[in-house]
C-alpha positions in Angstrom: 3.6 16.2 7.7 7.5 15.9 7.2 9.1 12.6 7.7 12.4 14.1 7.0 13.4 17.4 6.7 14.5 17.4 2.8 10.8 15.6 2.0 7.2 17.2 2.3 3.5 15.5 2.5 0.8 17.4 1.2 -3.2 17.0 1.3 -4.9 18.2 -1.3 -8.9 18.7 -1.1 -8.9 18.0 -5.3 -6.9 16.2 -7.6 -6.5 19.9 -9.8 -4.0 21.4 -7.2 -1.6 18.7 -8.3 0.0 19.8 -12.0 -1.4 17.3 -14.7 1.6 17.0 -16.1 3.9 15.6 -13.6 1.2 13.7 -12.1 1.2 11.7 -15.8 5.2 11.9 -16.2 5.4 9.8 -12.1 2.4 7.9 -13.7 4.1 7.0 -17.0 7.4 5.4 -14.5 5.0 2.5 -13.1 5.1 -1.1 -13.8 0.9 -1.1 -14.6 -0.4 2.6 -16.1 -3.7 2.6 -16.9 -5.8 5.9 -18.4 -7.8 6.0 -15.7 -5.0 7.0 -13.4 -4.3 9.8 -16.2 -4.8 13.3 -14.2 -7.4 14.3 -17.2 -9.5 11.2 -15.7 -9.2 11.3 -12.0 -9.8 15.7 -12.3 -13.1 14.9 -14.7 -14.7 12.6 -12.1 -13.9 15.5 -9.7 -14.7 18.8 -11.5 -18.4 16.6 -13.2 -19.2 16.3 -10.1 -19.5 12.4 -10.3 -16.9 11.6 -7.6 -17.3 14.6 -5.0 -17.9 14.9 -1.6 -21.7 15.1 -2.2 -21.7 11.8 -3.8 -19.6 10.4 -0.8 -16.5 10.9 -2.2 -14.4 13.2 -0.9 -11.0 13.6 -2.1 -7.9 13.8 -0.1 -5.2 13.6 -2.8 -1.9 12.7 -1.3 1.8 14.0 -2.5 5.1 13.5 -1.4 7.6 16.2 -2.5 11.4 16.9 -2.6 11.4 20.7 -2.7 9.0 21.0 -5.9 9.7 18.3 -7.4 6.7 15.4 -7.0 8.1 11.8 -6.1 5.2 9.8 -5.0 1.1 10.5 -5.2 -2.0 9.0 -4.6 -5.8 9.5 -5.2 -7.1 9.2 -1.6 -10.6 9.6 -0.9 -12.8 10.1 2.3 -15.8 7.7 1.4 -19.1 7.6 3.4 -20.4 4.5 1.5 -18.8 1.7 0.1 -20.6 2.0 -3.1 -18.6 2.0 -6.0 -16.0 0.3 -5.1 -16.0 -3.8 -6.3 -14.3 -4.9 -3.2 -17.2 -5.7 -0.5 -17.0 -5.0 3.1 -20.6 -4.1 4.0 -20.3 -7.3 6.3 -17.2 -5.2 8.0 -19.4 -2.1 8.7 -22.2 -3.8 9.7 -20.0 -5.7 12.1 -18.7 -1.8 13.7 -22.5 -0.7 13.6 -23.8 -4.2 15.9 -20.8 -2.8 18.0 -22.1 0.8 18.2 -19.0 2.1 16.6 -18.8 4.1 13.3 -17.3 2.3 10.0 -17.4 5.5 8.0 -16.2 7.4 6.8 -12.6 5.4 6.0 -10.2 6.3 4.0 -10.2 4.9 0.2 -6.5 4.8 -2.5 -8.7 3.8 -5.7 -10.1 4.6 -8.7 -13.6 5.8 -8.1 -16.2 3.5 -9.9 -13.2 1.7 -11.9 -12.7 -1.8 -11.0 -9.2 -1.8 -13.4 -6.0 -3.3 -12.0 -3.3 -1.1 -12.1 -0.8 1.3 -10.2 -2.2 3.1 -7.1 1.1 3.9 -5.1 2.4 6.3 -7.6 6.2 6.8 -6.8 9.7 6.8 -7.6 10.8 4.2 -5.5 9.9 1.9 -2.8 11.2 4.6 0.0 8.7 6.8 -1.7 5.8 4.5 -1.8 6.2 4.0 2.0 6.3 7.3 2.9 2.7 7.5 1.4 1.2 5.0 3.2 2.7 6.2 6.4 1.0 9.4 5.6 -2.4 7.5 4.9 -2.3 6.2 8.4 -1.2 9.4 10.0 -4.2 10.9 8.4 -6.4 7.9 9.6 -5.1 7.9 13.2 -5.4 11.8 13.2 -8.9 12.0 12.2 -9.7 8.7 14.2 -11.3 6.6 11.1 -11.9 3.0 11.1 -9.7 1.6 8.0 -7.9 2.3 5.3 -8.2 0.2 2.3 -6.3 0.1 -1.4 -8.4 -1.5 -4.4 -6.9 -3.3 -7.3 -3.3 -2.0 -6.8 -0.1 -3.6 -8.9 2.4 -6.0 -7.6 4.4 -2.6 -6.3 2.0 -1.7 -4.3 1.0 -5.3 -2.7 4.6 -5.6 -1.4 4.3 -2.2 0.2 1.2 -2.6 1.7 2.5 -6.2 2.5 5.7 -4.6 4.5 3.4 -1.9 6.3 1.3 -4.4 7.7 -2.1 -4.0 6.0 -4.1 -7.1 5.3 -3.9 -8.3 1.5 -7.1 -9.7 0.0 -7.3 -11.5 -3.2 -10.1 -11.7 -5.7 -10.8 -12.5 -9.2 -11.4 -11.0 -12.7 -11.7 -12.7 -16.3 -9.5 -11.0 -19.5 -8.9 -12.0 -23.0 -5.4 -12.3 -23.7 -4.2 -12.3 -27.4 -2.0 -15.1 -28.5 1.5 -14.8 -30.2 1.5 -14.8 -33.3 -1.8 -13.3 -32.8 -4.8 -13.9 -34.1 -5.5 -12.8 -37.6 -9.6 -12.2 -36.9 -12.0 -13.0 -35.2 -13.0 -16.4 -36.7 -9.4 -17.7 -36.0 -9.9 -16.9 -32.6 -13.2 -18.9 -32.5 -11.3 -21.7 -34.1 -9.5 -21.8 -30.9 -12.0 -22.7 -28.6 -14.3 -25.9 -28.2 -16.9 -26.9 -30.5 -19.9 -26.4 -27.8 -18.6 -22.9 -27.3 -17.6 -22.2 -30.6 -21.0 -23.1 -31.5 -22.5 -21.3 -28.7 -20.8 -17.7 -29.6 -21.9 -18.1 -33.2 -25.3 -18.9 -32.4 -25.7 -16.1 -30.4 -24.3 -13.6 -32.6 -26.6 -14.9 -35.4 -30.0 -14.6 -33.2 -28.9 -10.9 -32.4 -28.1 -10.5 -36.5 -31.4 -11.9 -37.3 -33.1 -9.2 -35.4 -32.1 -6.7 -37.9 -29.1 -5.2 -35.6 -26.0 -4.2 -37.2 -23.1 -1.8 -35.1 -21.0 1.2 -36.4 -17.2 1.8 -34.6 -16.7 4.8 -33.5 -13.5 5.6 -32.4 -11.6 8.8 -30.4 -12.4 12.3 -32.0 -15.1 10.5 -34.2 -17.0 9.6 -31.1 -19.1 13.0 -31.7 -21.4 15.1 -29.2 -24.6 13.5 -30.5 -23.2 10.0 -30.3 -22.1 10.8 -26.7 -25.4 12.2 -25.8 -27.1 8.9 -27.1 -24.8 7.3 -25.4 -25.6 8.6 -21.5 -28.9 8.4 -22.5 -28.6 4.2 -22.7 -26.0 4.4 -20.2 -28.3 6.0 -17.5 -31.5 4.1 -18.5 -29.9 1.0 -18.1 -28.8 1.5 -14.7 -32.3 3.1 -13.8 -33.9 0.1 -14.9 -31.8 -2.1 -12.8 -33.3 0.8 -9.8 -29.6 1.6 -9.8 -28.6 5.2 -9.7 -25.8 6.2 -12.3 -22.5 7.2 -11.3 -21.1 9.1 -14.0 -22.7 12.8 -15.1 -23.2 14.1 -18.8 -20.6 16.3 -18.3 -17.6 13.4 -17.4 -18.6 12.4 -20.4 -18.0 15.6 -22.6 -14.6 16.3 -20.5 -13.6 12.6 -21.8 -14.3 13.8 -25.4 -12.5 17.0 -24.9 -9.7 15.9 -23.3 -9.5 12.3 -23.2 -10.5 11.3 -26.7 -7.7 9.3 -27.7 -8.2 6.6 -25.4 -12.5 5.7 -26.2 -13.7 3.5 -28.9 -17.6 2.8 -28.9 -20.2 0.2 -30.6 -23.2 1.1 -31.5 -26.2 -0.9 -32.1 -28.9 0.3 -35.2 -31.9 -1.6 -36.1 -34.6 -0.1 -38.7 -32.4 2.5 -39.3 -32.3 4.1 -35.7 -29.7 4.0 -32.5 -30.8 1.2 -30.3 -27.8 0.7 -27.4 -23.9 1.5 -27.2 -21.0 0.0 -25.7 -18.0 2.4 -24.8 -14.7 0.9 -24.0 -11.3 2.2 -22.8 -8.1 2.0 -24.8 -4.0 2.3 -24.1 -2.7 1.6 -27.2 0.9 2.0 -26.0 0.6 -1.2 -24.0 -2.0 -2.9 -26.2 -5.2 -3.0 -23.6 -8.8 -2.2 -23.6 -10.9 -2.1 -20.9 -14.2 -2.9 -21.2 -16.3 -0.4 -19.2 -20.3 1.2 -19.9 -23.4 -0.3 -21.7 -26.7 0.7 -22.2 -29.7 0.1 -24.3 -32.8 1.7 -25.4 -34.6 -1.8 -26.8 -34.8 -4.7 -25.1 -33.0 -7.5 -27.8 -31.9 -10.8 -26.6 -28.0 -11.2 -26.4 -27.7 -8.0 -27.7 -25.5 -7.4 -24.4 -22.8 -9.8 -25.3 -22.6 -9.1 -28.9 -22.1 -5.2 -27.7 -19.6 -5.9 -24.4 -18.0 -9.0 -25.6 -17.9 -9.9 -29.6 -17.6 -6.4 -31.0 -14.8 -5.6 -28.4 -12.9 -8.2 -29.0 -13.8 -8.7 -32.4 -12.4 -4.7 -33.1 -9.2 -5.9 -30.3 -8.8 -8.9 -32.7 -8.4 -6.5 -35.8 -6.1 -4.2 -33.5 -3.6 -6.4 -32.7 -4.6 -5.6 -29.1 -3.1 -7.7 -26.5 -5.4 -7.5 -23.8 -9.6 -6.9 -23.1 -10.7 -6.9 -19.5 -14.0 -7.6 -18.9 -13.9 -5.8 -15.5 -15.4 -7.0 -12.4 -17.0 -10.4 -11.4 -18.7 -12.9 -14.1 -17.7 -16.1 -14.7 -19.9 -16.9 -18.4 -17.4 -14.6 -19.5 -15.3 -18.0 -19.4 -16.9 -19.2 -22.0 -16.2 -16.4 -24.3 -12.6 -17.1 -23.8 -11.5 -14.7 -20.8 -9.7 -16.2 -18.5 -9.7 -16.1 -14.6 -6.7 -13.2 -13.6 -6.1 -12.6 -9.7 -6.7 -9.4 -8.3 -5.4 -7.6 -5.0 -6.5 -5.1 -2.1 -4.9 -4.6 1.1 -6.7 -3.2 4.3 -5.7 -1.6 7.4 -8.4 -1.2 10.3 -7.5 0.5 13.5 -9.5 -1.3 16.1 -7.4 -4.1 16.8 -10.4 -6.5 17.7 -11.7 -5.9 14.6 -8.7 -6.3 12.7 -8.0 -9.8 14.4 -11.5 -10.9 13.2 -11.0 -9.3 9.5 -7.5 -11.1 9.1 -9.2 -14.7 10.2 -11.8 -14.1 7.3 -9.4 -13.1 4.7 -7.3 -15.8 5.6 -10.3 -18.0 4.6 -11.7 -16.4 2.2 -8.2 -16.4 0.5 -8.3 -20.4 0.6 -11.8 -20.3 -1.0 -10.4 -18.0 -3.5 -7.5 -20.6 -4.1 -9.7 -23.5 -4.8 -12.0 -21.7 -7.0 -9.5 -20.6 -9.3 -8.4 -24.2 -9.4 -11.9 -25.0 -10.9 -12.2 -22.0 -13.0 -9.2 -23.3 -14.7 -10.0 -26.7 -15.2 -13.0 -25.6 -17.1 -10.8 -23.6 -19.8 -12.9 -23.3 -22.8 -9.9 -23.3 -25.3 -8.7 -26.5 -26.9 -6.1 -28.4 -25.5 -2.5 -27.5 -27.0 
């Protein structure tokens, strides 16, 4: 595919035919980086075989080139599910199946499993970060899929998608934002919020603590084999108790440690003088984030999930000087634990136009809905009044 003669559009079958290295230096140009749009991330879910083809998703890695040079990318995927993914449109596929007509497989720009906001477009410029949407809906109309779709993308790539006509959708997310000056620990932090959920966060901490629990911090290269193995193994009961099936293999895991190691820091739970449960979350320090990301426990203990997702996080992001902790997708009792409602964006393109008239009336609904219940969200801040 050349839309001019100087520029070139390649497809690439895995995100390892693209060099690491100027895939991170186009990265590293973007208004929102994350790590998990780091080459080392996107390649582990591929070569652990966590985000494949055999686990519905295929990849179809997009790059735009000016003789070798790399001036836009993409991590496209050919998905036969729509698991994974935190923005929901089984109700859109079930609508093609009534019809007799086939919803996947559709074409995906995301972060496999990853509901983080962040950069998807990766490109030099806004020229640049056309062309690759063009591509994406050559590829579509070439291979006659139903929709293309871009997941938690950053306010470069909602005007692009915006100007090329796909259909934005809005959602919601709750992070903890640091104040300036920030806070000096974590008690200052509670002296911020109301008495009832002051109260609330300290009584549940002190039930967990009077169970015996106490956590260690474990943080990059000290985050060691054993610990990681322990880890997967609360990780993957966890979701098999919820008769989930985990997405993420042993072996992502040890190519995070090898290669990634920088940007982990885990909790870990002990009681009676053995490993319980772990939390792992995701760090940039360069811009101040964390992400907060896996859980899993071997022992049932009451609020032991909020003290290891929420207080020990933020407590460590507190001592930091973090900026930011996002609690990733959906939950609104994170509220009361003082992260705030944050607007999130996808944009959609389906090719039937029938179907895309019908999707566009929903959205434009579901977007007021979306309107009014951040309204509420925010009059029920749990911080004191200024």
């Amino acid at each position: 595919m050349s839309p001019r003669p100087s520029l070139t559009l390649e497809l690439h079958d895995t995100p390892t035919a693209l060099p690491a290295a100027q895939w991170n230096a186009l990265l590293a140009q973007q208004s929102q980086p994350t790590p998990f749009m780091r080459h080392e991330y996107l390649a582990a879910l591929h070569e652990s075989g966590s985000a494949t083809a055999d686990t519905g998703w295929a990849p179809a890695f997009l790059a735009l080139r000016e003789g070798k040079a790399l001036r836009a990318a993409c991590p496209l995927y050919l998905k036969s599910h729509s698991y994974g993914e935190y923005v929901f449109d089984w109700a859109w596929a079930d609508a093609y199946q009534r019809q007799g007509l086939e919803y996947y497989p559709k074409l995906l720009v995301a972060v496999p499993f990853t509901p983080v906001p962040g950069s998807r477009l990766l490109a030099l410029d806004d020229e640049a970060r056309t062309l690759l949407l063009r591509g994406i809906a050559q590829l579509a109309s070439d291979q006659k899929m139903s929709s293309a779709h871009l997941l938690f993308g950053d306010e470069a790539d909602r005007a692009a998608t915006a100007r090329a006509g796909w259909m934005p959708r809005g959602a919601v997310q709750f992070h903890w934002e640091n104040r300036d000056p920030p806070y000096a620990d974590f008690a200052e932090f509670l002296s911020s919020l109301q008495r009832e959920k002051r109260k609330k966060i300290q009584q549940e901490r002190r039930r967990v603590a009077e169970t015996g629990v106490s956590f260690s911090v474990h943080v990059g290269d000290a985050i060691e084999a054993p610990l990681w193995d322990f880890f997967h193994r609360c990780y993957t009961r966890t979701y098999r108790e919820h008769r989930s099936t985990p997405y993420l293999t042993r072996d992502f895991f040890a190519l995070m440690a090898s290669q990634m190691a920088e940007h982990w820091v885990m909790f870990v739970a002990h009681r009676g003088g053995e490993r319980i449960a772990a939390s792992l979350i995701a760090i940039d320090r360069e811009r101040g984030a964390a992400y907060g990301r896996y859980w899993g426990a071997l022992q049932h203990v009451p609020l032991l999930h909020f003290e290891a997702c929420y207080y020990q996080p933020l407590q460590w992001c507190i001592a930091q000087r973090m900026g930011r902790f996002e609690g990733g997708a959906q939950g609104e009792h994170k509220m009361a634990r003082g992260l705030m409602p944050v607007r999130t964006h996808s944009a959609h393109w389906l090719a039937h136009p029938r179907f895309s008239s019908a999707v566009a009336d929903f959205l434009e609904r579901e977007g007021a809905g979306i309107d009014a219940y951040v309204n509420e969200l925010e009059e029920r801040n749990p911080f004191k009044a200024s």
